[in-house]
C-alpha positions as CSV (number, residue, x, y, z in Angstrom):
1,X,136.5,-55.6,-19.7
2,X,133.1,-57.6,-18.9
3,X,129.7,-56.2,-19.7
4,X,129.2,-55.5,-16.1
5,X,132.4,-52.5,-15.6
6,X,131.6,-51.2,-19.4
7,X,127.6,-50.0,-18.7
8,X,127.6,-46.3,-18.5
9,X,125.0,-46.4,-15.4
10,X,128.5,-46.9,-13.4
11,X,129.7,-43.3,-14.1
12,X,127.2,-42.0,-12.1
13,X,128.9,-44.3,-8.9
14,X,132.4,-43.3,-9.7
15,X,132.2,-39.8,-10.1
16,X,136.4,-38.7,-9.4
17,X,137.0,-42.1,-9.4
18,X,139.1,-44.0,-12.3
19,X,137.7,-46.9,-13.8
20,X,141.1,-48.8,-13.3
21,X,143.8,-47.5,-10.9
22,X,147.1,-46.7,-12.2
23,X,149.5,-48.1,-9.1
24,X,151.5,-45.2,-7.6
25,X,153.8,-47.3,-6.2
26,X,155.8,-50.4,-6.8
27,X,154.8,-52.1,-3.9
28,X,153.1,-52.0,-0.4
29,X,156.4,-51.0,1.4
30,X,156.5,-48.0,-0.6
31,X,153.3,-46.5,0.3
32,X,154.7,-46.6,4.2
33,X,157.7,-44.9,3.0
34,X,155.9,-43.0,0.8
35,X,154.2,-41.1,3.8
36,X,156.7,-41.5,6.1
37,X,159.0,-39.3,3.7
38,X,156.3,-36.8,3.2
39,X,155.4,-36.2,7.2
40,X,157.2,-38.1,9.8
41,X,155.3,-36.5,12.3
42,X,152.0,-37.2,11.3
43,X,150.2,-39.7,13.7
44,X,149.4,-43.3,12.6
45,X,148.1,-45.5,15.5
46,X,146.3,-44.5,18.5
47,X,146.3,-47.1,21.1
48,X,144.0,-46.6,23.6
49,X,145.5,-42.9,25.0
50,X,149.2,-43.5,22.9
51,X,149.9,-42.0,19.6
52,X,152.5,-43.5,17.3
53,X,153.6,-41.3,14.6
54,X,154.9,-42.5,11.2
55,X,158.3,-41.5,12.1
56,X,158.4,-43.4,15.1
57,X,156.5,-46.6,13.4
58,X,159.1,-46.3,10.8
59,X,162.1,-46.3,13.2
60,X,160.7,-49.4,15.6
61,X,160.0,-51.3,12.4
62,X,163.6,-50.7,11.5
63,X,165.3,-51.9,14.9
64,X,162.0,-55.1,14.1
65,X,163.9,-55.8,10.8
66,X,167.3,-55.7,11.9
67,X,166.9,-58.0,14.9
68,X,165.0,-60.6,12.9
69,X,168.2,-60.3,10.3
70,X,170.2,-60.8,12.7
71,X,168.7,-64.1,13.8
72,X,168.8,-65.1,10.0
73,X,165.5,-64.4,8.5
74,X,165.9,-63.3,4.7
75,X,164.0,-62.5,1.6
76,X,161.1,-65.0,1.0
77,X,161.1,-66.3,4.5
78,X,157.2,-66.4,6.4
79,X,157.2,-64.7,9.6
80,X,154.0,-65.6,11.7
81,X,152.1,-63.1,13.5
82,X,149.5,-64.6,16.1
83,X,148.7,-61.4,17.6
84,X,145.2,-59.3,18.8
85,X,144.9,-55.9,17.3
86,X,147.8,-54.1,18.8
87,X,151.3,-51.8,17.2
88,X,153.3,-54.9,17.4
89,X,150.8,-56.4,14.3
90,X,151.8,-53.4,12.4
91,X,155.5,-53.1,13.3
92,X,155.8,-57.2,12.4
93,X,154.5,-56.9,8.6
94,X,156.3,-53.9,8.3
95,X,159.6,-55.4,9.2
96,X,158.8,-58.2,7.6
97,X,158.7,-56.1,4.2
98,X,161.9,-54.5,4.9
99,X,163.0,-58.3,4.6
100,X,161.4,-58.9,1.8
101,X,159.6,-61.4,3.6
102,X,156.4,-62.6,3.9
103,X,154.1,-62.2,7.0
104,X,151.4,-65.2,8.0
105,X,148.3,-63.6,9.5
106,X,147.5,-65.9,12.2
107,X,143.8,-65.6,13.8
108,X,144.5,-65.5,17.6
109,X,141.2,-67.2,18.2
110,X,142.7,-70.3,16.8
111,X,143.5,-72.8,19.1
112,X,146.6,-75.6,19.2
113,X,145.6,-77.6,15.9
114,X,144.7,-75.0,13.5
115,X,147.7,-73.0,14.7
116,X,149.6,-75.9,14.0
117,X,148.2,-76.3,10.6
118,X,149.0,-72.7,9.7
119,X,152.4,-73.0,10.9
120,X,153.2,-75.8,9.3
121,X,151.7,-74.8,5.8
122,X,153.6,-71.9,5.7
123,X,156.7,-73.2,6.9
124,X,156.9,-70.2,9.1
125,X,160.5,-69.5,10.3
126,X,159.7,-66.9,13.1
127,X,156.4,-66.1,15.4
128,X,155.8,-63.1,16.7
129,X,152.9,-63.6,19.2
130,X,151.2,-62.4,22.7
131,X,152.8,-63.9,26.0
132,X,148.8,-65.2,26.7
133,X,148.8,-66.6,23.5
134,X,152.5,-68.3,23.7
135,X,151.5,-70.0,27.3
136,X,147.6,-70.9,26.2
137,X,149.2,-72.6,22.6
138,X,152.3,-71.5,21.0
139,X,154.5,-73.4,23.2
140,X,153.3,-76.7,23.1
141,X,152.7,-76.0,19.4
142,X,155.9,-74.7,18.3
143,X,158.4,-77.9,18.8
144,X,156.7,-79.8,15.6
145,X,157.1,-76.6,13.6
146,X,159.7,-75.3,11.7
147,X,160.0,-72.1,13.9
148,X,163.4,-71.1,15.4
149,X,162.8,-67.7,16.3
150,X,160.0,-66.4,18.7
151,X,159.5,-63.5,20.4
152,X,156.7,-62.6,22.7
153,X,155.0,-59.1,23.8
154,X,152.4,-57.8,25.8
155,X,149.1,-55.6,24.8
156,X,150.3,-54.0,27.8
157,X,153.4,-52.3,25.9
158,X,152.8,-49.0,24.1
159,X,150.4,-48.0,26.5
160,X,150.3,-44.0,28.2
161,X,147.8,-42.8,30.8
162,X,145.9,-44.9,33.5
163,X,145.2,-48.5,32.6
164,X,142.7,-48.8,30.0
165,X,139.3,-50.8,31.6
166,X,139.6,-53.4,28.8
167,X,143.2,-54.6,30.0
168,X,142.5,-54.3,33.7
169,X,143.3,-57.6,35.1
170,X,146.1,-58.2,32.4
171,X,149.4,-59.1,33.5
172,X,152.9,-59.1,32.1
173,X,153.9,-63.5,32.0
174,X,158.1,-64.6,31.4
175,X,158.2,-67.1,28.5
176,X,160.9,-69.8,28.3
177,X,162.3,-70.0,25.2
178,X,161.5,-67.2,23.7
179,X,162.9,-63.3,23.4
180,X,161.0,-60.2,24.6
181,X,160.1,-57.9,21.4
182,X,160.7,-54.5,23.1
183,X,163.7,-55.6,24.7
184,X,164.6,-56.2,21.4
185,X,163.5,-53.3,19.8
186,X,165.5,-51.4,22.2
187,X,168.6,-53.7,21.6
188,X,168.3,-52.5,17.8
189,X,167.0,-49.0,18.1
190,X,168.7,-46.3,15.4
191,X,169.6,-49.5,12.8
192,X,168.9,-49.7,9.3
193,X,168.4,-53.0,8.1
194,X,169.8,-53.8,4.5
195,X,168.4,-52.5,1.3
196,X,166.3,-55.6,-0.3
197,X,164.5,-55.4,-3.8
198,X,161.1,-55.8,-3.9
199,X,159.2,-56.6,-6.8
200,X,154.8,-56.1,-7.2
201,X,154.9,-59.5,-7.6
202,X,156.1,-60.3,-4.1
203,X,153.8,-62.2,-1.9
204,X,153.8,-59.6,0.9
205,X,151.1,-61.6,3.1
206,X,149.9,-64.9,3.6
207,X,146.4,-64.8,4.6
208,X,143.9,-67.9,5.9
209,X,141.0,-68.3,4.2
210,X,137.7,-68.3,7.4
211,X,137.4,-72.4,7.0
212,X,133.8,-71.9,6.9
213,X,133.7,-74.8,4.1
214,X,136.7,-76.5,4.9
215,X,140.7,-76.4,5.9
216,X,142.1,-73.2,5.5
217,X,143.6,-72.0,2.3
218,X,146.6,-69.4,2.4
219,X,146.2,-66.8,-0.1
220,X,149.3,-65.7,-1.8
221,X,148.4,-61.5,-1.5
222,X,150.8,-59.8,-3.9
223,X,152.4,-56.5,-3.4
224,X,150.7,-55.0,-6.0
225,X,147.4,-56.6,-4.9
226,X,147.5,-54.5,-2.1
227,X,149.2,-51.5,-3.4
228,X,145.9,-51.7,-5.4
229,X,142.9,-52.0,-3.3
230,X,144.8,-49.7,-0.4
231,X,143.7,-47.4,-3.0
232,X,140.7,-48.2,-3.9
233,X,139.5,-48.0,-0.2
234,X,141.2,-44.3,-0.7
235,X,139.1,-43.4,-3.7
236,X,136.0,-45.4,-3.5
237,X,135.6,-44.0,0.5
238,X,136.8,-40.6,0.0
239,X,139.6,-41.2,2.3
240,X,142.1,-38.5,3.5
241,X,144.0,-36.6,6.0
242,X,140.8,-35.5,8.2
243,X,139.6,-39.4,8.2
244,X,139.9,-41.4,11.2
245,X,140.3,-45.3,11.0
246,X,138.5,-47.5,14.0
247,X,140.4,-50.9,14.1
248,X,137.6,-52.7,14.9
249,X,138.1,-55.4,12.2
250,X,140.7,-58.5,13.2
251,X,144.1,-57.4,11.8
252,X,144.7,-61.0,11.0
253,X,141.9,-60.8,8.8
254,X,142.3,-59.3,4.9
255,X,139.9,-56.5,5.9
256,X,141.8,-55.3,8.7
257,X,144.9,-55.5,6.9
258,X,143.8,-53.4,3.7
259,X,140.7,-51.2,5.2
260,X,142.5,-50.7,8.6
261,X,146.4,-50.9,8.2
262,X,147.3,-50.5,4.8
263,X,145.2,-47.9,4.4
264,X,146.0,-45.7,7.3
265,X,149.9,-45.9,6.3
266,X,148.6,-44.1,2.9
267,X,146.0,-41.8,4.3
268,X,145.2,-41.1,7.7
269,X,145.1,-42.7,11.4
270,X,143.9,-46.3,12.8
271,X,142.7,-46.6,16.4
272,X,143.7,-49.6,18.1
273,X,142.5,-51.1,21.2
274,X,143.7,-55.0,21.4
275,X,140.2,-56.3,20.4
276,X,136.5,-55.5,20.2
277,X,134.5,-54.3,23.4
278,X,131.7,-52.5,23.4
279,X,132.4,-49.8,25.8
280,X,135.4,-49.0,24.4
281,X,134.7,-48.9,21.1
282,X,132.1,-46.4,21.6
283,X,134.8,-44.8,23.7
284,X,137.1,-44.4,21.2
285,X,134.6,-43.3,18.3
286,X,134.1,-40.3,20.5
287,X,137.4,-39.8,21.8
288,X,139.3,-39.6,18.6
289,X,136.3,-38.6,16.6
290,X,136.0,-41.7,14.1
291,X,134.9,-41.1,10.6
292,X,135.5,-44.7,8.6
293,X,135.0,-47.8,9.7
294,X,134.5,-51.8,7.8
295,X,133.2,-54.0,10.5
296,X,130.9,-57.2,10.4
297,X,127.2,-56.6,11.2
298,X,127.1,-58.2,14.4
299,X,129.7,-55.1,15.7
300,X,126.6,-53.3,14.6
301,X,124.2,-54.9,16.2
302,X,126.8,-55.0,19.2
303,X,126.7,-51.3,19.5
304,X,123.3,-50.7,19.0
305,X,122.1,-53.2,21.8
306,X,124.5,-51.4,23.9
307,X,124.0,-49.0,26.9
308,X,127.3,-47.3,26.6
309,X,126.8,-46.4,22.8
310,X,123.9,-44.6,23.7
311,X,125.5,-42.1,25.8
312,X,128.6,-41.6,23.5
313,X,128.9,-39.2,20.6
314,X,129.0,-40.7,17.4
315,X,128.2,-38.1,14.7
316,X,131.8,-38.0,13.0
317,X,131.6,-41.7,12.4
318,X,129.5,-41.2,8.8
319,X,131.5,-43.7,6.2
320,X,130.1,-46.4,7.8
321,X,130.5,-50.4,6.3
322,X,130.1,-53.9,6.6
323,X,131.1,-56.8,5.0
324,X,131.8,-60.6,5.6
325,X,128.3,-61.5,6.6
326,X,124.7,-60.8,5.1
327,X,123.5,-57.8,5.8
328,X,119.7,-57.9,6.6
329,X,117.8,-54.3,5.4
330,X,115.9,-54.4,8.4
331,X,119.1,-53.8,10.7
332,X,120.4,-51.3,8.5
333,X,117.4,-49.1,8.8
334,X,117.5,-49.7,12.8
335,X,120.7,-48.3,12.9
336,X,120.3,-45.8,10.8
337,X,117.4,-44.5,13.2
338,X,119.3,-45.3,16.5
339,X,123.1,-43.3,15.1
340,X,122.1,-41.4,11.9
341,X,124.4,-42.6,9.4
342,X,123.4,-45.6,7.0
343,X,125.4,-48.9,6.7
344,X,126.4,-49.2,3.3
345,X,127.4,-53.0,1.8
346,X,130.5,-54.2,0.8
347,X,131.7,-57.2,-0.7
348,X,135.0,-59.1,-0.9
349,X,136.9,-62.1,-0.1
350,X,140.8,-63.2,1.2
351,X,141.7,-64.5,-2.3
352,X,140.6,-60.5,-3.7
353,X,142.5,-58.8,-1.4
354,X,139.1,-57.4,0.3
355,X,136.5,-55.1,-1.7
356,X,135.4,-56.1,-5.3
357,X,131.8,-54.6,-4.5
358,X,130.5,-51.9,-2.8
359,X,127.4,-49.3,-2.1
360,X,128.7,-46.1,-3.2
361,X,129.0,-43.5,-0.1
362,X,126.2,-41.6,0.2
363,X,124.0,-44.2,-1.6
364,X,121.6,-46.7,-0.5
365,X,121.8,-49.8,-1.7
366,X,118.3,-51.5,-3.5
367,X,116.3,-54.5,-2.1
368,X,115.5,-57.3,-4.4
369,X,111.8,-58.0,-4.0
370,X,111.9,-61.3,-4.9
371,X,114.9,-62.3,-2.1
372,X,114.8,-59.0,0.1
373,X,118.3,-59.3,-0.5
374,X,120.5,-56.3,0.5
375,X,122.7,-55.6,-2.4
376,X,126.2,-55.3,-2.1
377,X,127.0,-52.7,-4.1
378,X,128.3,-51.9,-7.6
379,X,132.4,-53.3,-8.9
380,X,134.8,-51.6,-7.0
381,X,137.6,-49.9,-9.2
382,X,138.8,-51.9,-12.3
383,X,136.6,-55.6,-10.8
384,X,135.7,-57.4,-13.2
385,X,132.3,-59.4,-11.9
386,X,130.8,-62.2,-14.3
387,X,127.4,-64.3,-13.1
388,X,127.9,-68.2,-14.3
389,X,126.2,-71.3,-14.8
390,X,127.5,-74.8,-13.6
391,X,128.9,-75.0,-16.9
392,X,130.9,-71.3,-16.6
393,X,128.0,-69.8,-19.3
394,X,127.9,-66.2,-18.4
395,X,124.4,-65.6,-17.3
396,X,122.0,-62.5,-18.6
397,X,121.1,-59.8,-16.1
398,X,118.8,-61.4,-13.1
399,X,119.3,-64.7,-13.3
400,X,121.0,-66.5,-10.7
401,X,124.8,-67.6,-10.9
402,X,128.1,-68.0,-9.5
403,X,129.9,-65.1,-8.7
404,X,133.6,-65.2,-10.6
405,X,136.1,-61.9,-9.9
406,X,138.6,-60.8,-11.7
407,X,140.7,-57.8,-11.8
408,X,144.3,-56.4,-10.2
409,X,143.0,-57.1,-6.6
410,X,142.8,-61.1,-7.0
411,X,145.3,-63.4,-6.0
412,X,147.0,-65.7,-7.8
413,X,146.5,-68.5,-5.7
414,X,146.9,-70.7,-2.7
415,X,150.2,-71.0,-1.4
416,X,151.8,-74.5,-2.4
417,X,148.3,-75.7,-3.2
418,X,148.5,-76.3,-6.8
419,X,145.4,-78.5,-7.5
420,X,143.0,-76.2,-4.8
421,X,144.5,-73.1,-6.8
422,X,143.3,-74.8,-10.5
423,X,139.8,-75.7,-8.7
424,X,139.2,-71.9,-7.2
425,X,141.2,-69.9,-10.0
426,X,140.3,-69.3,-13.8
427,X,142.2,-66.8,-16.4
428,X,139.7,-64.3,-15.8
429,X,139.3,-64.8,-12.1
430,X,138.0,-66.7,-8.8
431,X,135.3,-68.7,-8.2
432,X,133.7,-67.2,-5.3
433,X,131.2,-69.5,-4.2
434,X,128.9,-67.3,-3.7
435,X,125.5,-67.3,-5.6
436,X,123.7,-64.3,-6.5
437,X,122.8,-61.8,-9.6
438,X,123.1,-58.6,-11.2
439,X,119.8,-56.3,-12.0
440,X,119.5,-53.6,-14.8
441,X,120.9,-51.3,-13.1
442,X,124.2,-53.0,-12.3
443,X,123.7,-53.5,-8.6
444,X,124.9,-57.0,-7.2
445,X,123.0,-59.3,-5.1
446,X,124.4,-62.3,-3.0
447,X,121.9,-64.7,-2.4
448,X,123.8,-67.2,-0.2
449,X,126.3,-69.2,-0.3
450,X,126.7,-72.7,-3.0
451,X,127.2,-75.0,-1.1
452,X,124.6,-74.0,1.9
453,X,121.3,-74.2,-0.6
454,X,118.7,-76.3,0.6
455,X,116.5,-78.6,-0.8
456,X,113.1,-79.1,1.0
457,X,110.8,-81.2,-1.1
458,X,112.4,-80.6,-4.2
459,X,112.1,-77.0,-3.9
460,X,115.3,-74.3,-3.3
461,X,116.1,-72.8,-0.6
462,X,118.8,-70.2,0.3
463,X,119.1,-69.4,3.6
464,X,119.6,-65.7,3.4
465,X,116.5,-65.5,2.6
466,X,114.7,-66.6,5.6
467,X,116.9,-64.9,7.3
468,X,116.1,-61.0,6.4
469,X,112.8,-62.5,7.3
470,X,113.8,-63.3,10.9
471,X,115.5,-60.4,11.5
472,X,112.6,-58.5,11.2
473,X,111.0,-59.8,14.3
474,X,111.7,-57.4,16.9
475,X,113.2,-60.0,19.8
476,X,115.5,-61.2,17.3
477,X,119.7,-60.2,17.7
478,X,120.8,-62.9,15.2
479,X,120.1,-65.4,13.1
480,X,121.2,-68.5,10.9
481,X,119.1,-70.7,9.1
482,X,120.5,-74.4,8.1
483,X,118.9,-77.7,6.0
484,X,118.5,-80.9,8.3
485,X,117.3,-84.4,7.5
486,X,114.1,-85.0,7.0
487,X,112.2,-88.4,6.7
488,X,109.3,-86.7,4.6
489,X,110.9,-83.8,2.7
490,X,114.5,-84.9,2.3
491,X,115.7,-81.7,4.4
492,X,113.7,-79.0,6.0
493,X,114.2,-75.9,7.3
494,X,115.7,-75.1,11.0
495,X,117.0,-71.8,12.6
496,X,118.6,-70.9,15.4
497,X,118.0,-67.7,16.8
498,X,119.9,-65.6,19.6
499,X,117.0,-62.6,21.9
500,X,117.9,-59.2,22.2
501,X,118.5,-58.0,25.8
502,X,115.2,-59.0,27.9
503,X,113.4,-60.5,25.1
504,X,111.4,-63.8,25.7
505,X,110.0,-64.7,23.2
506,X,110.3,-68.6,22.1
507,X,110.6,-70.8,19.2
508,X,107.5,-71.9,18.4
509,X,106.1,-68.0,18.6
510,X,108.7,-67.0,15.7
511,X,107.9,-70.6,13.4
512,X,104.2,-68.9,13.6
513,X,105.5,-65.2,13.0
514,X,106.8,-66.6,10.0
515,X,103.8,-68.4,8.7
516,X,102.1,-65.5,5.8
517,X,105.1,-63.8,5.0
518,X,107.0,-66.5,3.3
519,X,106.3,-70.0,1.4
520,X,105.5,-72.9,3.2
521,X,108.5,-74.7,2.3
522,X,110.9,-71.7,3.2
523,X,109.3,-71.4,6.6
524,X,111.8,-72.7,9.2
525,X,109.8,-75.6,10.7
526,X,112.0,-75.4,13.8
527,X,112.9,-72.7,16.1
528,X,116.1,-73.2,18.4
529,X,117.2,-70.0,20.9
530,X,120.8,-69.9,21.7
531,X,122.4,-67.6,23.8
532,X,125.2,-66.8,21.2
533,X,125.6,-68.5,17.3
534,X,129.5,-69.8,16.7
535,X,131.6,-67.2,14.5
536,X,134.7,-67.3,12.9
537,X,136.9,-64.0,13.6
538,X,135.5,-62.2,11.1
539,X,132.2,-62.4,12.0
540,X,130.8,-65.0,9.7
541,X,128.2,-67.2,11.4
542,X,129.6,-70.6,11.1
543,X,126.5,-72.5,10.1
544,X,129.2,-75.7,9.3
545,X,129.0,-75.6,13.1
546,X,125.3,-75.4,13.5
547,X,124.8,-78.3,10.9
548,X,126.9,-80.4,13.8
């Protein structure tokens, strides 16, 4: 074990919690079963006024399973699904377990090129995607693929009660060349598909690295690497029967599969409702009475710029958390004022199967004073965190390094991506790219990312840093701060900034707001508003793009 899990500060974080999970099951089919076995009748997904039990999942999983059999898929063949956050997500991986196959997690933002890219990498055999989706890409896509089998569905299936207001204007759309999922769910309702043997060391899931710093990657997410960090979400949150899941995080995405889906199959139920909105998110906190949720800070920042939250009831949603993007302390405290409950940090990546870090529940996490850097928390369950050097030297508690995680939750690579996989991965874990440090207490900091450090006159800069200062300005929504050329300094500092409802204040007026509260040569030197900054799915603010 590193230095970093053996300190005995971290007894104090993981009070009931074991240093290193024993697996209680063999893999991540078996912890559906698991619960299914144990209460059939408990309920697993709300979507929007519908309630799916585990029974019921179970059984439409099972006619899933049999039809794709039927149509020839086996163990070890990919099965694509390009879908928003609806059942069909769920009841795709779940048959595509019973296979032993492996599902592809395709983001449905993506648009004819990076589908292709994804589908072709993969070497996907079936799609499961929306009919939107299918007419908008899939079927111009899908004749240079190797997909035979596709079958289309609505987010207007699985639906009781009046028409949700998010889906109003929605329609049902025929797709040539294709096969209706329900239809054939119908077709194979009461079937068992065959028994298959599945091993931990399975790749259950194929999941797409963000391409904020290039092509996507697939990372090859093992049975047991998700058997594993399903339960450390159960331990680390506190997790039960009397929790409540929001699915407000992309199921595509490696948080939404293990914080959202994974972990309701072993503990309690997700709420579902196609894809984020505002209103109805603060509809659905209320309705169902939310307690857990791991969403990106700008769903945050979303809700707390929004009319409807203010009028809903949000005091069960308490085990509140954010990852994928930096989190700035000063919009955790204005959330904290505005709903009562504090935003605590958590840290991960695709290639760990999400969390390696997080802020204990019921803690708050330390500022650095030299960054004013949020941290991210403390190793999760049996992570092993190291700080590097260029040269892989382990670094001494505060300086700053590469982050490099090890542990049961890590991947073991890219799929069929040999050379990428040697770069990334190391005996003892991943290269994150992510620089930051540990102080003496054991608490994590990410300062930014390696590759987006700037250089201004010689001098360092990370971005994040100039960043928490921005967001303390009381007009500014969000932020992202990139290097450009410069003639005199070799790169300077530029940000782009997007107002909170009816503020108007300029550029120029937040370069001087900035002037005394950090160096010169941090200080952005220009100011650009934008109405929105470009995101990938997971809320990450693409400054790639911004650089453009």
């Amino acid at each position: 074990m590193s230095v970093y899990t053996e300190r005995p500060w971290l007894s104090q974080y993981r009070a009931g919690v074991p240093a290193d999970i024993i697996p209680e099951f063999p893999h991540a089919l078996a912890m559906f079963q698991g619960s299914v076995a144990k209460d059939p009748a408990r309920p697993f997904i709300h979507y929007f006024d519908r309630t799916l039990t585990m029974g019921e999942v179970d059984r439409l999983s099972d006619a899933l399973a049999c039809a794709l059999a039927a149509r020839g898929l086996a163990k070890g063949d990919r099965i694509a699904a390009y879908l928003q956050n609806v059942p069909q997500f769920v009841l795709t991986m779940l048959a595509a377990w019973k296979l032993g196959a492996i599902m592809v997690s395709v983001n449905p933002m993506l648009r004819h090129k990076e589908v292709a890219l994804i589908l072709d990498d993969s070497g996907a055999k079936a799609l499961v995607t929306l009919e939107s989706l299918y007419h908008e890409v899939a079927a111009e896509v899908l004749p240079d693929t190797a997909v035979k089998i596709v079958l289309t569905t609505s987010e207007l299936e699985f639906l009781d009660g009046p028409l949700p207001a998010l889906l109003k204007g929605h329609e049902r759309r025929a797709c040539a060349g294709a096969e209706d999922l329900v239809t054939l769910l119908k077709s194979f309702d009461g079937k068992y598909p065959p028994a298959i043997a599945i091993d931990g060391g399975d790749v259950a899931l194929l999941t797409y690295t963000s391409g904020t710093t290039g092509p996507p990657k697939g990372a090859m997410n093992l049975h047991r690497n998700i058997v594993y960090n399903t339960q450390v979400y159960r331990e680390w949150m506190s997790l039960d029967a009397k929790d409540v899941i929001l699915g407000v995080a992309p199921l595509f995405h490696v948080t939404g599969l293990i914080a959202c889906i994974t972990s309701a199959m072993l503990c309690c139920p997700l709420v579902l409702y196609f894809r984020f909105d505002v209103a109805t998110t603060a509809e659905l906190v209320e309705k169902y009475r939310v307690t857990f949720v791991v969403a990106s800070i700008t769903v945050f920042i979303a809700l707390m710029n929004s009319e409807d939250a203010k009028t809903r009831d949000f005091s069960s949603l308490k085990k509140v958390y954010s990852g994928g993007a930096p989190v700035a302390p000063a919009t955790v405290e204005a959330y904290q004022k505005q709903f009562g409950a504090y935003i605590h940090n958590i840290y991960g990546m695709t290639e760990t199967t999400s969390p390696t870090h997080a802020v204990p529940f019921g803690a708050d996490a330390p500022v650095d004073p030299a960054t004013g850097a949020l941290s991210v928390g403390v190793p999760v369950c049996g992570a092993v965190v190291r700080i590097v050097d260029d040269e892989g030297k382990e670094l001494p508690v505060g300086e700053i390094g590469e982050l490099v995680s090890g542990g049961p939750m890590v991947v073991p690579g890219y799929w069929e991506k040999p050379e990428e996989s040697k770069l990334a991965f190391e005996e003892r874990g991943i290269h994150t790219g992510d620089v930051g440090f540990m102080d003496a207490k054991g608490y994590f900091y990410i300062v930014d990312r390696k590759k987006d450090l700037i250089i201004a006159s010689g001098y360092k800069v990370w971005p994040r840093e100039v960043e928490d200062v921005l967001y303390t300005h009381p007009d500014v929504r969000e932020c992202a701060v990139v290097g450009v050329a410069d003639a005199y300094r070799g790169e300077t500092v530029k940000a782009f900034v997007s107002l909170k409802p009816g503020a108007n204040t300029t550029g120029p007026a937040i370069v001087e707001y900035c002037k005394g509260l950090m160096a010169a040569y941090k200080r952005p030197h220009e100011v650009e508003i934008v109405d929105e900054l470009p995101k990938t799915a997971s809320g990450k603010i693409m400054r790639r793009e911004l650089r453009k």
